[in-house]
C-alpha positions as CSV (number, residue, x, y, z in Angstrom):
1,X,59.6,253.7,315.0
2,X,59.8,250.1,315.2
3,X,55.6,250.3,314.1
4,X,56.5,252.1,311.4
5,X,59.5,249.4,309.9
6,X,56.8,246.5,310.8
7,X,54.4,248.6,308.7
8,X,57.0,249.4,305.8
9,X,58.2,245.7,305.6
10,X,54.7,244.4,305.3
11,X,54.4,246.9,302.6
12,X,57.3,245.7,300.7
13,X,56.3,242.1,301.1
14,X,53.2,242.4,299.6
15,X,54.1,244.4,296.8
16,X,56.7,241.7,295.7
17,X,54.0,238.8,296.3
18,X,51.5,241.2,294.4
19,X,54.3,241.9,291.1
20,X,55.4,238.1,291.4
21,X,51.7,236.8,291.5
22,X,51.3,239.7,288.3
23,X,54.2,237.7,286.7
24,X,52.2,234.3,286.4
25,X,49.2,233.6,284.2
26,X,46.1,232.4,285.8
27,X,43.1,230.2,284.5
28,X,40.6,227.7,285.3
29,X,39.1,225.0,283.5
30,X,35.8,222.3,283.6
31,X,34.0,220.2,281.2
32,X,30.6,218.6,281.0
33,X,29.6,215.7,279.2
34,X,26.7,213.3,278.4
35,X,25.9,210.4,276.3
36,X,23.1,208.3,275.1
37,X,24.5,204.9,274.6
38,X,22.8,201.7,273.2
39,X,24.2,198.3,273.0
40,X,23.4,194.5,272.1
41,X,25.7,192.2,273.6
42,X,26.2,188.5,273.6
43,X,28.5,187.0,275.7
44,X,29.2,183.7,273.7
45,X,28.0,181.1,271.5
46,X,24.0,180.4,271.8
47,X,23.6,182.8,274.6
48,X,20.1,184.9,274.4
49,X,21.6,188.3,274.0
50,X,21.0,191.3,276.1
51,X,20.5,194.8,274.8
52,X,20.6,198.0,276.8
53,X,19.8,201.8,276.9
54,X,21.7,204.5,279.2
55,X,21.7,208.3,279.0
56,X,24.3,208.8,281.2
57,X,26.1,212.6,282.2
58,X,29.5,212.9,284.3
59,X,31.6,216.0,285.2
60,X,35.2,216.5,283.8
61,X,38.1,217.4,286.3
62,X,38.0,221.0,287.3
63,X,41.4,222.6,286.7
64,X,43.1,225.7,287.8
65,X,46.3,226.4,285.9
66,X,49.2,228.9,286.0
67,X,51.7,229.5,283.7
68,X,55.1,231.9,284.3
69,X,58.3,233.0,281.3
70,X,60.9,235.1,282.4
71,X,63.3,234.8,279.7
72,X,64.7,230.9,279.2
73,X,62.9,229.7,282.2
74,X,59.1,228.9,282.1
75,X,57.0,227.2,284.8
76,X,53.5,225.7,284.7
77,X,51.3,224.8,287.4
78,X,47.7,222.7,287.3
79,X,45.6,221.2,290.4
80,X,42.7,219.2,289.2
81,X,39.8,217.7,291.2
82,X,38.0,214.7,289.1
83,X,36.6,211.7,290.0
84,X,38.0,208.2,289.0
85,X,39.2,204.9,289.9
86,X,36.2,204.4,292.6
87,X,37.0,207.9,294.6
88,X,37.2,211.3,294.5
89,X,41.2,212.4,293.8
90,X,43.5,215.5,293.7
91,X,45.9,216.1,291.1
92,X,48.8,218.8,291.5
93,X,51.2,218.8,288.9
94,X,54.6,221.1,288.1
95,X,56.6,221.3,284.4
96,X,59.3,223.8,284.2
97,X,62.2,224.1,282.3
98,X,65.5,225.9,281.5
99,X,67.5,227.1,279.2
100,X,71.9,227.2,279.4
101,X,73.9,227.9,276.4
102,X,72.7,225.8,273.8
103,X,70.9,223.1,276.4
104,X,67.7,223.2,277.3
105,X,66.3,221.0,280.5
106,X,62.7,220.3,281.1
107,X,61.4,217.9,283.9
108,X,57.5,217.4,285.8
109,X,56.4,216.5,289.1
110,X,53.0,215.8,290.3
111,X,51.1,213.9,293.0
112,X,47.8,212.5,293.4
113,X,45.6,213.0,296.6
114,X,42.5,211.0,296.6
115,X,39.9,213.4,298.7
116,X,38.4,210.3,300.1
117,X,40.2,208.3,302.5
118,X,40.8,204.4,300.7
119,X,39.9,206.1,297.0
120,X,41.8,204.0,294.7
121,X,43.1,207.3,293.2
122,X,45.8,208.1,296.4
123,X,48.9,207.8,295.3
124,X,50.8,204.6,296.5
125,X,54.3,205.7,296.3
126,X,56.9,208.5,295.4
127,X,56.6,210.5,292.0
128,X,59.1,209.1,289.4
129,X,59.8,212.0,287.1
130,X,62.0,211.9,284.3
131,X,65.2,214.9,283.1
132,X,65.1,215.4,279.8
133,X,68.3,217.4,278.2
134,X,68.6,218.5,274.5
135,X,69.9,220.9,272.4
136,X,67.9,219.9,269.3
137,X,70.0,217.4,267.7
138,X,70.5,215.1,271.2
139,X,67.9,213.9,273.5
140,X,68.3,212.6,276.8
141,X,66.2,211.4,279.0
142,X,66.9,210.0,282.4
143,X,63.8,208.6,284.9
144,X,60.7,206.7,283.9
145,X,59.1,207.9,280.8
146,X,57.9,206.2,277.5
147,X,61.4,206.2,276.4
148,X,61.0,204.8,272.5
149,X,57.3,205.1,272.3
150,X,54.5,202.1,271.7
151,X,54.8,203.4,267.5
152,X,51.0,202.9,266.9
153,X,47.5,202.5,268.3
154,X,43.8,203.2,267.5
155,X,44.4,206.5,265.0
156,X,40.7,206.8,264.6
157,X,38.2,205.7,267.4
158,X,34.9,206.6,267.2
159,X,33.0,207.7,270.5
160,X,31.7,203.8,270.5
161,X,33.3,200.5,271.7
162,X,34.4,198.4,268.8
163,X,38.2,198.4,268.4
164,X,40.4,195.9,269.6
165,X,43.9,195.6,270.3
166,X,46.5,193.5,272.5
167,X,44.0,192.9,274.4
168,X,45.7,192.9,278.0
169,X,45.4,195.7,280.3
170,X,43.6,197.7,277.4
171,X,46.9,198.1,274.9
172,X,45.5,199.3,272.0
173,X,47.9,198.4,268.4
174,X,51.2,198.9,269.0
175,X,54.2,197.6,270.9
176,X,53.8,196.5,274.0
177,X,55.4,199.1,276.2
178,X,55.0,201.5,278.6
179,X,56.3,203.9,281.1
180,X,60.1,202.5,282.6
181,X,63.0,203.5,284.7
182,X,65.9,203.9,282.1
183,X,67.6,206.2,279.9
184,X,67.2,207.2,276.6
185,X,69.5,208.9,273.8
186,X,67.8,210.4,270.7
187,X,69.4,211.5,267.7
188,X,67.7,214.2,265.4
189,X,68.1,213.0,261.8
190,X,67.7,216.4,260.1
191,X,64.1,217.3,258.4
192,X,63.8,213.4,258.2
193,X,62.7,212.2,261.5
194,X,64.7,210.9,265.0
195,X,66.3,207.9,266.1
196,X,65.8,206.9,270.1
197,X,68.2,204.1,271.8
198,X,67.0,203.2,275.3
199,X,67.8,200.7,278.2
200,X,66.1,199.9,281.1
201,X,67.5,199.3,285.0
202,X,65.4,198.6,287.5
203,X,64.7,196.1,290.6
204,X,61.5,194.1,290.9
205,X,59.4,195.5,288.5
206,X,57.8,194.6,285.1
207,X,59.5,194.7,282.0
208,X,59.1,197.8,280.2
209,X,56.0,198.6,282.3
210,X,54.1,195.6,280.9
211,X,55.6,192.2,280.9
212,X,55.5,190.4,284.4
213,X,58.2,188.4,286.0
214,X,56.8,185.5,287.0
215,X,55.5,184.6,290.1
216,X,58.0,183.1,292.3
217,X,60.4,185.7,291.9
218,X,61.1,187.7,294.9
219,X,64.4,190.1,294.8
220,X,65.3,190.1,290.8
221,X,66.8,192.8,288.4
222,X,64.6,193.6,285.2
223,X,66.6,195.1,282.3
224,X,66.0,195.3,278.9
225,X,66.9,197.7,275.6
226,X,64.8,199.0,273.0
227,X,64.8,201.5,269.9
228,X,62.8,203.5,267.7
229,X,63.0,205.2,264.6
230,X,60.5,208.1,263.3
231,X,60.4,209.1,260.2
232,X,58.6,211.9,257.7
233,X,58.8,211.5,254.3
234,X,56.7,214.5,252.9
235,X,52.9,212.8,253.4
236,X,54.2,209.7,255.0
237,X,55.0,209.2,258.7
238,X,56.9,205.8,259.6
239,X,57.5,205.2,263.0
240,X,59.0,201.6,264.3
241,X,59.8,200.3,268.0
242,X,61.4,197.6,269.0
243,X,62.5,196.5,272.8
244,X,64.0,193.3,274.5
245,X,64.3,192.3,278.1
246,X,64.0,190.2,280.6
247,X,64.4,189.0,284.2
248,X,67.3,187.7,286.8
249,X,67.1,186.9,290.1
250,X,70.2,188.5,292.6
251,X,72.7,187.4,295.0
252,X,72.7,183.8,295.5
253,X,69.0,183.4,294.0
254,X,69.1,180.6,290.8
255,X,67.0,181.6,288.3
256,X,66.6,177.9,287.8
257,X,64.8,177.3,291.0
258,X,63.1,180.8,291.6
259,X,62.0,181.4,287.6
260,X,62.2,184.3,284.8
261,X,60.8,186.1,282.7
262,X,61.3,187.7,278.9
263,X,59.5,190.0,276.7
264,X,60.2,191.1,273.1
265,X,58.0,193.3,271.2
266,X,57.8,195.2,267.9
267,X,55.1,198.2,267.2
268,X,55.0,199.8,263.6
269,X,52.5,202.7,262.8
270,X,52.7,204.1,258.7
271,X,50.4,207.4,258.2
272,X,49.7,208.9,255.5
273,X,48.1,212.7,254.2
274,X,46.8,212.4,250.8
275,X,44.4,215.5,250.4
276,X,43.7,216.0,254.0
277,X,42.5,212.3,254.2
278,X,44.5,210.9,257.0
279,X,44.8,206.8,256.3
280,X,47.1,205.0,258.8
281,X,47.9,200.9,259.3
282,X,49.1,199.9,262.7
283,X,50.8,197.0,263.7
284,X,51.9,196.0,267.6
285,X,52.9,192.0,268.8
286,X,54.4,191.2,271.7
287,X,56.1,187.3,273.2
288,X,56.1,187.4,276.8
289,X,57.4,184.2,278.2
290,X,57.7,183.3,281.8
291,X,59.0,180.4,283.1
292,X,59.2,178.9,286.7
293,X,61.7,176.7,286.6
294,X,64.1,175.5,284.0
295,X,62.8,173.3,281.4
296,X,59.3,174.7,282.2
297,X,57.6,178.0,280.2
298,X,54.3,179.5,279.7
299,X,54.8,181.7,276.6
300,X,51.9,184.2,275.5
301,X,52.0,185.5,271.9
302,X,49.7,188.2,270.8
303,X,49.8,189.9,267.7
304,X,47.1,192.9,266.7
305,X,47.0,195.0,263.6
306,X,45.1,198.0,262.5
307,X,43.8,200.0,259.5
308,X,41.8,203.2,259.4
309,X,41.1,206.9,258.5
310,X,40.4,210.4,259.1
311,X,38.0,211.9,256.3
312,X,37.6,215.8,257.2
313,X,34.2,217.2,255.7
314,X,34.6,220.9,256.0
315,X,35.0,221.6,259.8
316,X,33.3,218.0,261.0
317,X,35.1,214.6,260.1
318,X,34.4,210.9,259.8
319,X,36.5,208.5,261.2
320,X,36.5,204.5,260.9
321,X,38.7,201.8,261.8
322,X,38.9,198.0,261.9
323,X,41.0,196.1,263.8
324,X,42.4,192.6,264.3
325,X,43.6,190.8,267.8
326,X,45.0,187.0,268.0
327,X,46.2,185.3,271.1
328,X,47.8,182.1,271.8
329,X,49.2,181.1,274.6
330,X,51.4,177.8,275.3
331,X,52.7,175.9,278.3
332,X,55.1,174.1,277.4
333,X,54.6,171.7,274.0
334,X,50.3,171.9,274.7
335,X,48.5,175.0,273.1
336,X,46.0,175.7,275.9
337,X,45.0,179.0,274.4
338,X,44.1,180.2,270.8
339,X,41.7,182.8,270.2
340,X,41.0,186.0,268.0
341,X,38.7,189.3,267.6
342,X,37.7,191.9,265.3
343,X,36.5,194.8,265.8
344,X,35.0,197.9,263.8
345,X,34.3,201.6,264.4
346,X,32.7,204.2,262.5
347,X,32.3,207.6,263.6
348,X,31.2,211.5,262.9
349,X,32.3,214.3,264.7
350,X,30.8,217.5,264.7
351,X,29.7,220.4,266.6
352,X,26.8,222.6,267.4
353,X,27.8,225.8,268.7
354,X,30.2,225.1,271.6
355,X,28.9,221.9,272.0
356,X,31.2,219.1,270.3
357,X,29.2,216.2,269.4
358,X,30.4,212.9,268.3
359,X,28.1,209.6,267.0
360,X,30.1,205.9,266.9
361,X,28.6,202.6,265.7
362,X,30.6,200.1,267.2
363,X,31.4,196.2,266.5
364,X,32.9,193.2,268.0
365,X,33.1,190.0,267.5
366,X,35.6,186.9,269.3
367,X,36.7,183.5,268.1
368,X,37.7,181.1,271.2
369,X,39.0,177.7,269.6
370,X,38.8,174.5,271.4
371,X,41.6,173.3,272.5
372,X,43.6,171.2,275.3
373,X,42.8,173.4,278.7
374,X,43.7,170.9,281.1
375,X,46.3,173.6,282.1
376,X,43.4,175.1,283.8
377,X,44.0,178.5,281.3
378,X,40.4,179.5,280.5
379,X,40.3,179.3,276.2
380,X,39.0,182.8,275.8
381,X,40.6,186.3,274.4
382,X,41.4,188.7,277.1
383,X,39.8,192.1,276.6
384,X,41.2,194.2,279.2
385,X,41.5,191.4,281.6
386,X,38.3,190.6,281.0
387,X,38.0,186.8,279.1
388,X,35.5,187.0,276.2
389,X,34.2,183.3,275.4
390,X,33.6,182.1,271.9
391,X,31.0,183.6,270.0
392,X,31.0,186.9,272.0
393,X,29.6,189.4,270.3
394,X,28.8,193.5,271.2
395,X,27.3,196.1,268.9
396,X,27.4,199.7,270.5
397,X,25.3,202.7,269.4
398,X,26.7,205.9,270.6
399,X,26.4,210.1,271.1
400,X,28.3,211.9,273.1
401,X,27.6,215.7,273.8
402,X,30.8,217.5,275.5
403,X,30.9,221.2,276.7
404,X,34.1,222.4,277.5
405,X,34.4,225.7,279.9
């Protein structure tokens, strides 16, 4: 008898695993792609310059995914396995939400598992999701997320390197903002657009996910406020950012002796849809200054704009863009850093069966000035952290073939 309940339990499990496992969508997902690539780079003034040919191939992430509804709620699950960041890594990610009254909450959770032990890829530290409640006219959101948006960046890249932007840690054009811990209110402004007020509080972190506090400072509270406003006006979309903050040493710290830091920042993005061609004009500038000591500052002004376009041709498009990056930077009265870069991009996308292909001719050119660099700041523009020294130059040739599966 007692056989027989083991046997009827088991039974019973595995039909409810079986009709819950029934209940969720399944799927799984790769991608393939390759690219011949040719460039002709010159990495300042009166340098020989040095051209290159690669036909290179890499393998997307491959992604399993599940989804589940029942009713208000929904649920969906991904785990990925790419490679990036110098190691093999593991992705598993969770989104839900639900649905009370007239409220509807929605959150995610993942984590990142680099395969191979040291991959730069394993996650250092706890997940930091973010709660976001609405009920379609009010929007909160509580956690780190991009709480008022960056309002811009590259609209139309090409598949080739030419654009620039803020230059540091890769910002394309817009404000210069990120992920933060904070909260955010968003107000729904009827078939016009949204307006989003957020504020930031956090310890011993950057401000808004970008600007650094400066060196010295060991225990210190970063805080800051920032806003945005969306708008669409039939074939225009306007949307504006603009965030303030700083930071403050704690306890019996003196932000005289132990230094600070502020950041203020404005990103603007106008787009417009005039016969399916999609112009845009972008515009991001940030002032970060940080200061050791009282009476003492480094402050670093960058200022990047944008202008492109989207041209469809039937089911294939063009796409071009030119762009504009200055940076100066000052320590106290003496200029040690002015420079500038353009940039250019022209594109076609188009497919061949499956396959999406994409060409990109690519340009870029940098402007170091001379000037006093006895601060021992290097007088180049930063591109991604890299400097570029005046006179650099890089044209870039590219096609990329992409298969997704």
């Amino acid at each position: 008898m007692k056989k027989l309940s083991k046997l009827m339990l088991a039974a019973v499990a595995t039909a409810a695993l079986a009709a819950n496992a029934a209940a969720w969508d399944f799927g799984i997902s790769g991608s393939v792609g390759s690219t011949v690539n040719q460039t002709n780079e010159t990495v300042e003034d009166g340098a020989a310059s040095n051209s290159e040919q690669h036909i290179n191939s890499e393998g997307g992430a491959i992604t399993i995914t599940s989804s589940n509804k029942d009713g208000d709620h929904s649920a969906d699950f991904s785990y990925a396995v790419n490679y990036g960041d110098g190691g093999l890594d593991e992705v598993l990610k969770l989104s839900g939400s639900k649905k009370a009254g007239d409220w509807t909450a929605s959150a995610a959770v993942d984590y990142n598992k680099g395969l191979i032990t040291g991959a730069a890829g394993t996650q250092g530290g706890e997940n930091t999701p973010a709660i976001t409640l609405t009920n379609g006219e009010l929007t909160v959101k509580v956690g780190k997320a991009a709480h008022v948006g960056g309002s811009g960046g590259n609209g139309a890249d090409s598949t080739a390197s030419g654009n620039v932007g803020l230059g540091s840690s890769g910002v394309g054009v817009q404000a210069y903002t990120d992920s933060w811990q904070g909260v955010s209110v968003g107000m729904s402004l009827g078939d016009t657009g949204t307006a989003t007020f957020g504020i930031q509080m956090d310890q011993d972190t950057s401000i808004f996910g970008r600007g650094a506090a400066h060196a010295t400072q060991a225990n210190y509270t970063t805080s800051g406020a920032g806003a945005n406003v969306a708008l669409n006006l039939g074939g225009t979309a306007i949307s504006a950012t603009y965030a303030t903050g700083s930071t403050s040493e704690n306890g019996g710290n003196d932000n005289g002796s132990s230094g600070s830091a502020s950041l203020n920042t404005l990103g603007l993005n106008v787009g417009l849809d005039i016969g399916g061609i999609s112009p845009y004009l972008s515009y991001g500038s940030f002032t970060h200054d940080s200061k050791p000591h009282e009476g003492s500052s480094t402050e670093t002004k960058v200022n990047a704009s944008a202008i492109g376009a989207t041209i469809p041709m039937g089911s294939d498009s063009v796409v071009l863009s030119w762009t504009t990056s200055d940076q100066k930077v000052s320590t106290g009265s003496v200029e040690s850093r002015d420079s500038s870069a353009t940039g250019m991009e022209l594109g076609y996308n188009t497919a061949i069966g499956p396959v999406t292909m994409k060409f990109g001719y690519g340009t870029k050119t940098v402007r170091a000035a001379d000037g006093d660099v006895s601060t021992g700041s290097s007088n180049t523009w930063d591109d991604d952290g890299t400097g570029r020294n005046d006179g650099y130059k890089l044209t870039d040739i590219e096609v990329n073939l992409s298969l997704s599966f």
